[in-house]
C-alpha positions as CSV (number, residue, x, y, z in Angstrom):
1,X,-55.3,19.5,-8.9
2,X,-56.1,16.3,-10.6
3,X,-58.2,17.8,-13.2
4,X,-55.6,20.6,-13.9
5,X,-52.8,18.0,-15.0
6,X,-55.1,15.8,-17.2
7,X,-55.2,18.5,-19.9
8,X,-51.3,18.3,-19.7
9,X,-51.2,15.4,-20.0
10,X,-53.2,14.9,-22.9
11,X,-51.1,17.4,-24.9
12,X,-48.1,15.3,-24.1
13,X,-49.1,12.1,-25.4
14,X,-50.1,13.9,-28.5
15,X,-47.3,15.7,-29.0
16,X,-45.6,12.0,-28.7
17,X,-47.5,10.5,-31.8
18,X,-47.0,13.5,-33.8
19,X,-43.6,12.5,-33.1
20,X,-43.9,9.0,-34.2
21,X,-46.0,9.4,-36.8
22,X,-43.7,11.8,-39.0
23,X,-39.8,11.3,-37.5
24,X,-40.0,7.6,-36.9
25,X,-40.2,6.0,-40.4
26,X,-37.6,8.8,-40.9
27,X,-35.1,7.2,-38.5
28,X,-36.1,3.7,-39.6
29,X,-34.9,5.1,-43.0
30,X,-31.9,6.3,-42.3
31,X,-30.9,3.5,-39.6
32,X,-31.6,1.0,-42.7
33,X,-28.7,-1.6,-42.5
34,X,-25.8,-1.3,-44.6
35,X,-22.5,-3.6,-44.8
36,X,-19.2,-2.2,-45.7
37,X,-15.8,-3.1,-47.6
38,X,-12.9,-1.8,-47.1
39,X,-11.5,-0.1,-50.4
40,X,-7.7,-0.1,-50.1
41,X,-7.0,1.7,-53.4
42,X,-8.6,4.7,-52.0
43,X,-6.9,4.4,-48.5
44,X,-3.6,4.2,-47.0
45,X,-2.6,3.3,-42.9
46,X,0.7,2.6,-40.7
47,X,2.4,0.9,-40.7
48,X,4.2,0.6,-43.9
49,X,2.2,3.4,-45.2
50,X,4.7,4.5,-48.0
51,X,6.7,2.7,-50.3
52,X,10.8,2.8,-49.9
53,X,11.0,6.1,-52.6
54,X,8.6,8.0,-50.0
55,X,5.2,7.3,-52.4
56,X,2.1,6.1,-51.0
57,X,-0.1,4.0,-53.8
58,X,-2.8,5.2,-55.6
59,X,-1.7,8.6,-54.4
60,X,-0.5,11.5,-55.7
61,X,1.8,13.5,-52.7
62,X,3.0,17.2,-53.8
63,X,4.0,20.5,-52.2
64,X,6.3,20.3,-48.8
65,X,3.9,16.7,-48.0
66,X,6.5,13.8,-47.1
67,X,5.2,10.2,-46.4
68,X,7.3,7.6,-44.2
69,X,6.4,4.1,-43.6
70,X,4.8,5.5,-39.9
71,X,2.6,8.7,-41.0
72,X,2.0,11.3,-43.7
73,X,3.3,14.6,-42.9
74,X,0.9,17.3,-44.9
75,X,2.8,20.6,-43.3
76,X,5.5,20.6,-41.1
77,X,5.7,22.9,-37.9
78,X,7.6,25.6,-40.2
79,X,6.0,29.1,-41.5
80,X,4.4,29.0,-44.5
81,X,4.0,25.7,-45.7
82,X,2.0,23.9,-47.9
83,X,0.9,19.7,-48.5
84,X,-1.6,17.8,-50.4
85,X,-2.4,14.1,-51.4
86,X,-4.7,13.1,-53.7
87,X,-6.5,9.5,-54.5
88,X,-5.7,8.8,-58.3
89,X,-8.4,6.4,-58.7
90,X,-12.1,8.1,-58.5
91,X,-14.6,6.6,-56.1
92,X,-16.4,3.8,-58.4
93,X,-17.6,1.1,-56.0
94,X,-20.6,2.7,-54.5
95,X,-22.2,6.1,-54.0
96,X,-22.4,5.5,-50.0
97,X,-19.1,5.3,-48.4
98,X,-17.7,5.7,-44.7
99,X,-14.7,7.5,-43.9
100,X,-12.1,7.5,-40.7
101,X,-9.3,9.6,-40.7
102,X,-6.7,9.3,-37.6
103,X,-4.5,12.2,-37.6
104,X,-2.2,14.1,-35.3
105,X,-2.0,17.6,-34.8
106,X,0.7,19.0,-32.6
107,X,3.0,22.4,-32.1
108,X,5.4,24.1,-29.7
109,X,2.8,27.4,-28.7
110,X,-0.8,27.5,-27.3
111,X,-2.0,28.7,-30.6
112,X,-1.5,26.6,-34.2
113,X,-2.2,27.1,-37.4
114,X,-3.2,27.1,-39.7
115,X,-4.8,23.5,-39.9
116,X,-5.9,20.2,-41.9
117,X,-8.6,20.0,-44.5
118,X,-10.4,16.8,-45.8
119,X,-11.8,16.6,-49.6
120,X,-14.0,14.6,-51.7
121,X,-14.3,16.5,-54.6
122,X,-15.3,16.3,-59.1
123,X,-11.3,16.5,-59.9
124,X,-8.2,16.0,-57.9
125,X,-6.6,19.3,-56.5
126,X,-3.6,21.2,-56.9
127,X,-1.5,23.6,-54.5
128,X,-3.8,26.2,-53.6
129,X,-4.7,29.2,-50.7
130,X,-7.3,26.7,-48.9
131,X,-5.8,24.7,-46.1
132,X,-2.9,23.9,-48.9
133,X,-5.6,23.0,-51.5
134,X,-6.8,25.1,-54.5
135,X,-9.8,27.2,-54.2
136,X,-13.2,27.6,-56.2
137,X,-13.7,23.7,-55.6
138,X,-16.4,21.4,-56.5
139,X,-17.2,18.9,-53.6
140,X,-17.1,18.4,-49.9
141,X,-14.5,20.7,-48.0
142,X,-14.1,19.2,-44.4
143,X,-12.0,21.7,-42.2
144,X,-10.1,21.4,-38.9
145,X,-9.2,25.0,-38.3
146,X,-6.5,25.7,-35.2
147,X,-6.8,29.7,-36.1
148,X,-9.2,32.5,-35.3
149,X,-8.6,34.8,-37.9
150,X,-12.3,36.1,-37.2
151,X,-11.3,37.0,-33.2
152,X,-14.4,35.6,-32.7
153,X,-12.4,33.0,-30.0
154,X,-14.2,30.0,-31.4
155,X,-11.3,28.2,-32.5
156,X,-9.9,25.0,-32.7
157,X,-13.1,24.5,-34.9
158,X,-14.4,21.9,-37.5
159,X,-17.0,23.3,-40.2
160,X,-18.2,21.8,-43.3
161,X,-18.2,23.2,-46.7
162,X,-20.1,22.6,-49.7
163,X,-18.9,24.6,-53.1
164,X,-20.2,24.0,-56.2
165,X,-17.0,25.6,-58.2
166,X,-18.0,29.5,-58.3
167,X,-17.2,30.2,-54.3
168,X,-14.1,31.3,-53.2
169,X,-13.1,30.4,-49.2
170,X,-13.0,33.5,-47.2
171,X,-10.1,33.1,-44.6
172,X,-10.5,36.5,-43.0
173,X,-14.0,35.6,-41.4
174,X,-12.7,31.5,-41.6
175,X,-15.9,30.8,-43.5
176,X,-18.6,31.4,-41.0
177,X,-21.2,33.0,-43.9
178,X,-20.3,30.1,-45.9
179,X,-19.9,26.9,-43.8
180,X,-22.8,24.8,-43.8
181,X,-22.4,23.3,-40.3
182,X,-19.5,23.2,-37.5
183,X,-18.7,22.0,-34.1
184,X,-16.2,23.5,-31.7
185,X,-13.6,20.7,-31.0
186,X,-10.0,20.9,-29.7
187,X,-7.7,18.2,-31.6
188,X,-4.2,19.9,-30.8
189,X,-1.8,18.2,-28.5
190,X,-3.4,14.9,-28.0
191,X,-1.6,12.0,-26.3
192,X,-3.3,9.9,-29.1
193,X,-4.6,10.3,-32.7
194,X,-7.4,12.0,-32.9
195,X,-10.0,10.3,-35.3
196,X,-12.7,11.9,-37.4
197,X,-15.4,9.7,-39.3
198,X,-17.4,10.8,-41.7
199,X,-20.3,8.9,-42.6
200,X,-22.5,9.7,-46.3
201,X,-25.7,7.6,-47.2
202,X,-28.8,8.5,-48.5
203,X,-27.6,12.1,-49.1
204,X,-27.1,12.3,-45.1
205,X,-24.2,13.9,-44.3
206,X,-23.1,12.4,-40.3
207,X,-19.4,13.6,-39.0
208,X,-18.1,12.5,-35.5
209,X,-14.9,13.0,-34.0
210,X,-12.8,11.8,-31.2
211,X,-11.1,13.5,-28.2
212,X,-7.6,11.5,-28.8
213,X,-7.8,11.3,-24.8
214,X,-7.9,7.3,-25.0
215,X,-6.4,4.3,-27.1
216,X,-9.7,3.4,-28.1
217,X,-12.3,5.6,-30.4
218,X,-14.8,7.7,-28.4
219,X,-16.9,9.1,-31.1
220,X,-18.8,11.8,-30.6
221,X,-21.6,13.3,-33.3
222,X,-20.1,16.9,-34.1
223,X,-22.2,17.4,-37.2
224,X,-25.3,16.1,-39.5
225,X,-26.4,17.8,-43.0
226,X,-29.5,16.3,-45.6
227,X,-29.6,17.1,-48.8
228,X,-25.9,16.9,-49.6
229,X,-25.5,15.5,-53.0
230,X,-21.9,15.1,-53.4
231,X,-20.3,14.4,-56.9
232,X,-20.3,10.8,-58.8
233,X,-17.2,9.3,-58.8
234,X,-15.4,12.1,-56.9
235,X,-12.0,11.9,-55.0
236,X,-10.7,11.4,-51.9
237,X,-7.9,13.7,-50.7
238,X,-6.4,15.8,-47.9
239,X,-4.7,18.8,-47.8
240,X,-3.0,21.1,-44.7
241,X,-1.0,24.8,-44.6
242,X,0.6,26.7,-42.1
243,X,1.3,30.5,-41.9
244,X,2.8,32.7,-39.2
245,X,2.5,30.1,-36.7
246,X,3.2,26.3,-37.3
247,X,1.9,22.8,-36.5
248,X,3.1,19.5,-37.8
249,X,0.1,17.7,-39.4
250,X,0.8,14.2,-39.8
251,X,-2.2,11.5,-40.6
252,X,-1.7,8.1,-39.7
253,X,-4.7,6.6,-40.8
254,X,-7.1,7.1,-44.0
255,X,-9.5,4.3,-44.3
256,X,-12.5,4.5,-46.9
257,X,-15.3,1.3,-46.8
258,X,-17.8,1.2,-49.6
259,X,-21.1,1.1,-48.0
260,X,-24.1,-1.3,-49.7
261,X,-27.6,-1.4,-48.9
262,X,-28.7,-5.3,-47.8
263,X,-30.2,-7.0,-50.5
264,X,-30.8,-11.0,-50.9
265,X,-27.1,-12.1,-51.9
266,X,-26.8,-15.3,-54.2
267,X,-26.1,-18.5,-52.1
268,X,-22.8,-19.4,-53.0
269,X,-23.3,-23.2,-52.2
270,X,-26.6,-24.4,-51.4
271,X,-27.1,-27.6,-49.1
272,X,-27.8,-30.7,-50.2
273,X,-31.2,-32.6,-49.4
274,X,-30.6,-35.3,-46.1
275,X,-32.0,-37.8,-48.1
276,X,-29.3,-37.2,-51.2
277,X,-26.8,-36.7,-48.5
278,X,-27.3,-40.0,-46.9
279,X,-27.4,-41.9,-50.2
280,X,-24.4,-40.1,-51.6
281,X,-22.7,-41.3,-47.9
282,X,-23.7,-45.0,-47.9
283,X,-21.9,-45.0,-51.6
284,X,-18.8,-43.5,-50.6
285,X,-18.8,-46.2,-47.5
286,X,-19.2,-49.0,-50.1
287,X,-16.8,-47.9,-52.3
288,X,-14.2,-47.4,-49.8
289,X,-15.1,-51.2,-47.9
290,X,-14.2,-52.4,-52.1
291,X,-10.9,-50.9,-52.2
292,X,-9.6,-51.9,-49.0
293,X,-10.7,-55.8,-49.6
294,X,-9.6,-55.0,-53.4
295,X,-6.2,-53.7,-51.2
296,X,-6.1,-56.6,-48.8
297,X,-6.4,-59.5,-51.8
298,X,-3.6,-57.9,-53.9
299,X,-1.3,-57.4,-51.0
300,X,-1.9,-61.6,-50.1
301,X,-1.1,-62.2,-54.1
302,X,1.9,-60.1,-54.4
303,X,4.0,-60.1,-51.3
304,X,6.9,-58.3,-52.5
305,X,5.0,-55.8,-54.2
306,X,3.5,-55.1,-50.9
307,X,6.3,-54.3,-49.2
308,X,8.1,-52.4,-51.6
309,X,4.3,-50.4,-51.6
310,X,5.2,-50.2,-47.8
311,X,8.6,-48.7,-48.2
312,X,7.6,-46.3,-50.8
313,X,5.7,-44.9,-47.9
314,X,5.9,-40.9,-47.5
315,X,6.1,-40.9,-43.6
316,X,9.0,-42.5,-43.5
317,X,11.3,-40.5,-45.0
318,X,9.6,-36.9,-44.9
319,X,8.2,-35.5,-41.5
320,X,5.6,-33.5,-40.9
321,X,6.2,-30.0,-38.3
322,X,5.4,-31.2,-35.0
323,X,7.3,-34.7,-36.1
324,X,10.5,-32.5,-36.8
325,X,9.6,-30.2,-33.0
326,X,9.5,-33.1,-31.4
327,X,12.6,-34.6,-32.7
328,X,14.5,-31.7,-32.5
329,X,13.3,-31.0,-28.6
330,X,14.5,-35.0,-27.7
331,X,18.2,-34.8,-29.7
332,X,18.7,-31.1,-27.6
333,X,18.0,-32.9,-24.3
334,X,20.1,-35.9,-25.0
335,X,23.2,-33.4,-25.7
336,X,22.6,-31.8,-22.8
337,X,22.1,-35.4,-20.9
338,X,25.7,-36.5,-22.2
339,X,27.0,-33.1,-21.2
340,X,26.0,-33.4,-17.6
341,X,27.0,-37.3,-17.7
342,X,30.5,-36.1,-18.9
343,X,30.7,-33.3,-16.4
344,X,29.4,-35.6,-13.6
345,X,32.6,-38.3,-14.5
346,X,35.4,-35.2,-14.3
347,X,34.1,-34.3,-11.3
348,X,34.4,-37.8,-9.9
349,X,37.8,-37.8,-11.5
350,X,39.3,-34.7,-10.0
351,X,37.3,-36.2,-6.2
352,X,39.4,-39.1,-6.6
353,X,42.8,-37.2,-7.7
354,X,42.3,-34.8,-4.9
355,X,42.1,-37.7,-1.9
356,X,44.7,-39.9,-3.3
357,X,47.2,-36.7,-3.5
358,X,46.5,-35.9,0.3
359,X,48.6,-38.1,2.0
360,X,51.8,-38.2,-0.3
361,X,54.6,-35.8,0.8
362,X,57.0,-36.2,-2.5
363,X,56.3,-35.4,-5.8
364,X,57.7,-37.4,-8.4
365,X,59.2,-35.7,-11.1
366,X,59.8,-36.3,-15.0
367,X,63.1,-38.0,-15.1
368,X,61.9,-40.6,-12.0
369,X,63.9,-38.8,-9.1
370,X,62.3,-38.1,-6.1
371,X,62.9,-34.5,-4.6
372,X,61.7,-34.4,-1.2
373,X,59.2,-31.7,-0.2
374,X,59.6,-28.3,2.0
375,X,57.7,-29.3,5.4
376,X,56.0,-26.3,7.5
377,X,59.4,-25.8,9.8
378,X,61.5,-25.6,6.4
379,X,59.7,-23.3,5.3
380,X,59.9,-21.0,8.3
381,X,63.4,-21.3,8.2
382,X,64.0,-20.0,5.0
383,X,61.7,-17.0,5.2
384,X,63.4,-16.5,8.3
385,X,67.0,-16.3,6.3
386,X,65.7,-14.7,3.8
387,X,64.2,-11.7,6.2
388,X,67.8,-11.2,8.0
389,X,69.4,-11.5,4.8
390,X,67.0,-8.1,3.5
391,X,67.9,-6.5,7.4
392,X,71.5,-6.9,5.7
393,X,70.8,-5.4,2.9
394,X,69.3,-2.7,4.6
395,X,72.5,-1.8,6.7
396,X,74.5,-2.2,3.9
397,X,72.8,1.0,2.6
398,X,72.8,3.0,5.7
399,X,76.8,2.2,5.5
400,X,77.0,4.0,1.9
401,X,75.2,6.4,2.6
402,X,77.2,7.2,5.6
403,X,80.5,6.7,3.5
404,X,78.9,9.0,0.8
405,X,77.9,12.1,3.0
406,X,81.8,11.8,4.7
407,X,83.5,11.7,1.3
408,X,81.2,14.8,0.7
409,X,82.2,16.6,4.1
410,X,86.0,15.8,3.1
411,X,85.8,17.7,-0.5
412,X,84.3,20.4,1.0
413,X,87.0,20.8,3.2
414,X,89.4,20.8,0.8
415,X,87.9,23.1,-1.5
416,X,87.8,25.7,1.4
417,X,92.1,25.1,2.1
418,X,93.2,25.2,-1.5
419,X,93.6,28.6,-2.0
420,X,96.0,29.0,1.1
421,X,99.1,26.9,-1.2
422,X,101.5,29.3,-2.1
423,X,104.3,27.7,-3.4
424,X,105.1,25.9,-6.6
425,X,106.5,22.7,-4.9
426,X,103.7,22.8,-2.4
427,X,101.2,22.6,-5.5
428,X,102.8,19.4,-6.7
429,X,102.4,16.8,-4.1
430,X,99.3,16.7,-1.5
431,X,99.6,18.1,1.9
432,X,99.9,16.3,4.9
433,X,96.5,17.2,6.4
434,X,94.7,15.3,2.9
435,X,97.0,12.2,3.9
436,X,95.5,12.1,7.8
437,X,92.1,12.6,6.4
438,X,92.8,9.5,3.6
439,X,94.0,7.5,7.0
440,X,91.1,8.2,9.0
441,X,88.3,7.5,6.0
442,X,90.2,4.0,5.5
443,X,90.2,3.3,9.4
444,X,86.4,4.1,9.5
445,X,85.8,1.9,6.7
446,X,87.9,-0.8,8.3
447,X,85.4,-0.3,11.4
448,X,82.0,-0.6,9.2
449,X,83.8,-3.7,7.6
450,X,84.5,-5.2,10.9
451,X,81.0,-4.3,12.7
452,X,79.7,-5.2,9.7
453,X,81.5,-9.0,9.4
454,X,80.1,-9.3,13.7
455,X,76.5,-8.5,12.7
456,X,76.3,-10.8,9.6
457,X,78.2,-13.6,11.4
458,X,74.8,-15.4,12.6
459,X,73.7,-15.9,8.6
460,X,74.9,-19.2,7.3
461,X,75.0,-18.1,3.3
462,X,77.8,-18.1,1.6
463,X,77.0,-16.3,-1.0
464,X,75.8,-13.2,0.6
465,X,79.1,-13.2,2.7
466,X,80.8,-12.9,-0.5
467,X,78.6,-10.8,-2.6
468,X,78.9,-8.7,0.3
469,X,83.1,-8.2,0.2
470,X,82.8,-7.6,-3.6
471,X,80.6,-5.2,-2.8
472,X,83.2,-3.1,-0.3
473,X,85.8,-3.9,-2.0
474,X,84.2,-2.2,-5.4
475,X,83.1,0.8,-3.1
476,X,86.2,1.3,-1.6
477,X,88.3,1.6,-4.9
478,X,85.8,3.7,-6.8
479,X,86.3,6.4,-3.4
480,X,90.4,5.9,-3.6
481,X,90.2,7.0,-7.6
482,X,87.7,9.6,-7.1
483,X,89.7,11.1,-4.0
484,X,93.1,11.0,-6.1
485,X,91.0,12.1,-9.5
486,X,90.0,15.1,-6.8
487,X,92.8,16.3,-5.8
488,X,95.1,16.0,-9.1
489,X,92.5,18.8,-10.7
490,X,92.5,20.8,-7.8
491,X,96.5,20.7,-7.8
492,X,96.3,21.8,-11.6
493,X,93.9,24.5,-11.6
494,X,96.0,25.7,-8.2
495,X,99.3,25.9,-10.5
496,X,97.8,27.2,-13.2
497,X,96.4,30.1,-11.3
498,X,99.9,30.4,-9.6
499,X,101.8,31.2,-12.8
């Protein structure tokens, strides 16, 4: 057994330097380090992404494309629709460059459409059939496709394009005899932008993408293509379309760094020997020991001058930001010291007010007479009076009302015995029966008057007494002139009927 996995072994270790000795120096190569600069005339990000007349700058924005200060919406989630943006400046700075895009693709169905395309190509492009973007292109086509026009149920998709200006994009089989490399990557309906870097150097090709499933990038390699030669001094741009069904594709981010190989950069300052350091310090310590002696003599010779030096002193007039914080924090807490000092001596006031007042029983008024004060027994007293005195008013009421409903019962009466006076001389004077009835209503109210006069002879007011007699006595006459109003119209419609 030993001797049967030597052999094997053998042809692994050579397969291993055969791999080292021709794909190593190749990774060294291409892993060569590189710094980058951010080129913001070729890139745009939230917020404050557009400008207040809705253009982003350095950018050209046509077809149904609207920018806000938040995002760039390419197409909105409405049929047929069509957006571009194009970077007016060409790419200049280097031939290397790194690209990340952070966009957001989103719609109401489980299907979208049609999707979001990513350029660097010779000329800016115009409205076209290609993902919003004109067709028969020279460049770089990156394309996020949410459609499967092919049925072949490898969509959402992202595929690469190269076209050197004589191809035209076929959408009926989305590209797949003419894309140079894809991934299958779903990008619709993220809970955060999803981001797509694309990374050319050296002719190398590298695009990653993100999930969108966390705040923070998860790149993940999707695609990488040699021997892409892209054009010099393209430009950037971006494009998106929809057809029968509709996605809003919105980008929120479009960054672009310039990418430079290390190289031995020019010392901007370059240290000084210690030695030339030192001596260059021990002069500027004997220069400074002359003027402050120099200082020192002048201020003994000139005294005034001195002090007017002194006062012409900058610190003491102008204050510095954590002077003026502190100063403003100390005058706030001595307002609110007096505040609470002032607060503090009202209380005490009102303390003292409060037990001085207890024990005096007469209030002294404005003109300097003294009017005595209600004690707890007074008190009871008059509520009590005034409680009998509403029992009064009560029976008063009662009483109407009972005088009310008899004057009622006696009209009634007398409108059933009018019909039964026959003669003309009869007609003219009342009969004797409306006379008795007159006698017996005043005798009743005589009654009430007296039963009332007993009841209300335990209340000591005068005045209710005699608000009490008005009272009856206006009662009483306003029954008399209704009961002799009552019976001269009966007496007249009688003898009119009569005759």
């Amino acid at each position: 057994a030993p001797r049967s996995v030597e052999p094997l072994f053998e042809i692994v270790m050579l397969m291993w330097l055969f791999f080292a000795a021709f794909f190593v120096p190749t990774l060294v190569h291409s892993q060569q380090n590189f710094f980058r600069r951010f080129e913001y005339k070729h890139s745009f990000r939230a917020p404050n992404l557009a400008q207040r007349d809705g253009s982003i700058p350095f950018w050209t924005i046509s077809g149904d494309a609207i920018a806000s200060g938040e995002q760039l919406r390419l197409a909105p989630s409405m049929r047929s629709r069509k957006g571009i943006a194009w970077n007016k400046r060409p790419m200049t700075e280097s031939e290397n460059f790194e690209l990340e895009v952070s966009l957001k693709i989103t719609g109401q169905g489980r299907i979208g459409a049609d999707g979001l395309a990513i350029w660097f190509t010779s000329q800016p492009g115009t409205i076209g059939p290609v993902f919003g973007a004109n067709d028969y292109w020279t460049g770089m086509g990156l394309f996020l496709d949410s459609f499967d026009n092919d049925g072949q149920k490898n969509n959402p998709i992202v595929a690469l394009m190269m076209n050197d200006g004589t191809r035209s994009y076929d959408h009926h089989t989305d590209g797949s005899q003419q894309i140079l490399s894809s991934c299958q990557k779903d990008f619709r309906n993220k809970p955060f932008p999803s981001r797509v870097k694309i990374e050319y150097s050296r002719n190398v090709l590298t695009v990653s993408i993100d999930d969108g499933m966390t705040a923070a990038p998860r790149f993940q390699l999707c695609m990488r293509a040699e021997n892409i030669f892209l054009p010099r001094n393209g430009y950037f741009g971006i494009s998106a379309a929809t057809g029968g069904l509709a996605d809003d594709h919105d980008v929120v981010d479009f960054s672009v760094y310039s990418l430079h190989a290390d190289a031995p950069r020019p010392a901007t300052s370059q240290q000084l020997p210690q030695e030339e350091k030192q001596k260059y310090d021990a002069e500027f310590e004997k220069q400074m020991h002359e003027y402050e002696s120099e200082r020192q003599k002048f201020k003994e010779a000139h005294p005034d001058k001195a002090i007017a030096d002194e006062m012409d002193d900058p610190l003491k007039y102008f204050e510095d930001s954590t002077a003026r914080e502190l100063r403003l924090i100390y005058e706030a807490q001595s307002g609110i010291h007096q505040v609470m000092k002032s607060m503090d001596e009202r209380l005490r006031e009102m303390q003292s007010a409060a037990r001085s007042g207890m024990g005096v029983q007469q209030v002294q008024t404005g003109g300097g007479s003294a009017v005595p004060s209600f004690a707890v027994h007074e008190k009871n007293e008059v509520m009590h009076t005034l409680r009998d005195m509403s029992s009064s008013l009560k029976d008063m009421k009662s009483y109407v009302n009972e005088i009310f409903t008899k004057t009622y019962n006696l009209e009634q009466r007398w409108g059933q015995g009018a019909p039964n006076q026959n003669t003309g001389a009869a007609a003219n004077l009342p009969d004797s029966s409306a006379h008795q009835k007159l006698d017996s209503l005043l005798n009743e109210l005589r009654t009430v008057r007296a039963n009332q006069l007993n009841q209300g002879g335990g209340v000591s007011t005068g005045a209710s007494c005699g608000i009490s007699s008005s009272f009856f006595i206006t009662v009483i006459l306003l029954q008399g002139i209704v009961i002799l109003a009552f019976i001269f119209v009966r007496t007249k419609q009688d003898k009119a009927k009569f005759y």
